[in-house]
C-alpha positions in Angstrom: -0.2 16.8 -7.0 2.5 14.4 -7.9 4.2 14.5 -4.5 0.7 14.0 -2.0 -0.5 11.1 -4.7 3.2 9.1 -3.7 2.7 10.1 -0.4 -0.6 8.4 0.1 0.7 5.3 -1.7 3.4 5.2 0.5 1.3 5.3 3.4 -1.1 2.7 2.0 1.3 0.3 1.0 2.6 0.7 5.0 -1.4 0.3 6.4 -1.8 -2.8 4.3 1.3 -4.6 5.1 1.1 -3.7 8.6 -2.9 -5.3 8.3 -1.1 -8.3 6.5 1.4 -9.0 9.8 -1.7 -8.7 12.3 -3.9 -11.3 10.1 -3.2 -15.1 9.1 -6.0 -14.9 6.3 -9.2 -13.3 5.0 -12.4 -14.1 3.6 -13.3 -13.0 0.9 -17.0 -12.4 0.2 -18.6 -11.5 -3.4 -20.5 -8.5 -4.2 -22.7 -10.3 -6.3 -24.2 -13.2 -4.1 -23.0 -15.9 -6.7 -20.2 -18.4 -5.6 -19.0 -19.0 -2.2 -16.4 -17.3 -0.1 -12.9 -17.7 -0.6 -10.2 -17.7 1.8 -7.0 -15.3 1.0 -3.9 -16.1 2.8 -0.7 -13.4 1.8 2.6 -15.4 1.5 5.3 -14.7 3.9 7.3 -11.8 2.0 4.0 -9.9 1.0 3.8 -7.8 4.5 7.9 -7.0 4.6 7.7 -6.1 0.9 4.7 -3.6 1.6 5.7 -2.3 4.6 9.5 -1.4 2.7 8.2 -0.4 -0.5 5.6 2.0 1.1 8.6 3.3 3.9 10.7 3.7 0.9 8.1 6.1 -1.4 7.4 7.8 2.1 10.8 8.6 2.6 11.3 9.8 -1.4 8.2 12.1 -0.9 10.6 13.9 1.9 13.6 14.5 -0.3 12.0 15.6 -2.9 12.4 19.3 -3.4 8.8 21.5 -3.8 10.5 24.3 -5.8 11.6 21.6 -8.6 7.9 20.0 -8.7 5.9 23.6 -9.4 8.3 23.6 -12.5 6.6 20.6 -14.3 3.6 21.3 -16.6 
């Protein structure tokens, strides 16, 4: 359970990076109806970082071995 719970990570953390390269900034609307909307704009490392970190879990998920992982309570 572990294994597919990093692997999704991974895969987000790619998705949202990838969604942080394509777009300058987002609006953010509240649920609520109170306030106004406010404007979020990532800074420059956030979509690399994502994009590696989630590559590198991905990749970990691969090499792990399936036999070791049944052994864990």
């Amino acid at each position: 359970m572990w294994k597919s719970f990093f692997l999704a990570a991974g895969i987000f953390a790619c998705m949202v990076g990838v969604e942080l390269l394509v777009i300058d900034s987002a609006m953010l609307l509240p649920v609520d109806g109170r306030g106004g909307p406010q404007v979020f704009t990532a800074p420059d490392w956030a979509p690399w970082s994502l994009i590696s970190g989630g590559a590198v879990t991905i990749l970990n998920f691969f090499s792990l071995p399936t036999k070791a992982m049944k052994q864990l309570p």
